[in-house]
C-alpha positions in Angstrom: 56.7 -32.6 191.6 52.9 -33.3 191.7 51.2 -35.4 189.3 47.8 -36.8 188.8 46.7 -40.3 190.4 43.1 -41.4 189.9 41.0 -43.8 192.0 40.0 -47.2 190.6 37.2 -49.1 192.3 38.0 -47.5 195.7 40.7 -49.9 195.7 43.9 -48.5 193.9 45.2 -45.5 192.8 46.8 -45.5 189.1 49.2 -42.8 187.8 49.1 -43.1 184.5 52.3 -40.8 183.6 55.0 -43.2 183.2 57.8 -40.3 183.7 56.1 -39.8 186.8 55.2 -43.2 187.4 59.2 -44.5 187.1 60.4 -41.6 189.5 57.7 -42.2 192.0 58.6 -46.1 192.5 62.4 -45.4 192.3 62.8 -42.8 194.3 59.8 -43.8 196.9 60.3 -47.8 196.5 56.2 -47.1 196.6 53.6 -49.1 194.7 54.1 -51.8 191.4 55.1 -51.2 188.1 52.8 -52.5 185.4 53.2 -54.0 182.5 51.7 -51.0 180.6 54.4 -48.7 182.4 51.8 -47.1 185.1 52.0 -47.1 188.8 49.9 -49.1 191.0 49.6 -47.6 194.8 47.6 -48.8 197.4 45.1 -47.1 198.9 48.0 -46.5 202.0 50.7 -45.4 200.0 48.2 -43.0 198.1 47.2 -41.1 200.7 51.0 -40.9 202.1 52.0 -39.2 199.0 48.8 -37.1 198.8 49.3 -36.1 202.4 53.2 -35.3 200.8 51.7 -33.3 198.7 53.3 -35.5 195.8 50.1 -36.2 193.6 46.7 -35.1 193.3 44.1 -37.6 193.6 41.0 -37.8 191.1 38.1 -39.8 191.0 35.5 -39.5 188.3 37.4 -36.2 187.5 37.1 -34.7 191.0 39.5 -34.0 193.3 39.6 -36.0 196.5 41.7 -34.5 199.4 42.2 -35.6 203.0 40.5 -34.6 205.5 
């Protein structure tokens, strides 16, 4: 499963997909549930799951990858 998390404010990263966003945090224990039904990562747990291959990571509509 990969889905889409996009970078807000260089701080967080938000996946917006609540079906996504509800496996993610159960399975994972990763990042807070809001009360609009997204995911909240940090930064750190972000990049663990991009580096996982588990989301892609947007910002401004571009990809980001690691380096």
């Amino acid at each position: 499963m990969q889905t889409i998390g996009e970078l807000i404010d260089n701080k967080k990263i938000i996946i917006k997909k609540t079906k996504y966003a509800g496996r993610l945090h159960s399975k994972n224990k990763l990042g807070k549930i809001l009360p609009d039904n997204t995911l909240q990562l940090s930064l750190i747990e972000g990049a663990f799951l991009l580096d996982e291959k588990k989301i892609k990571l947007l910002q401004n509509n571009r990809e980001i990858k690691l380096q």
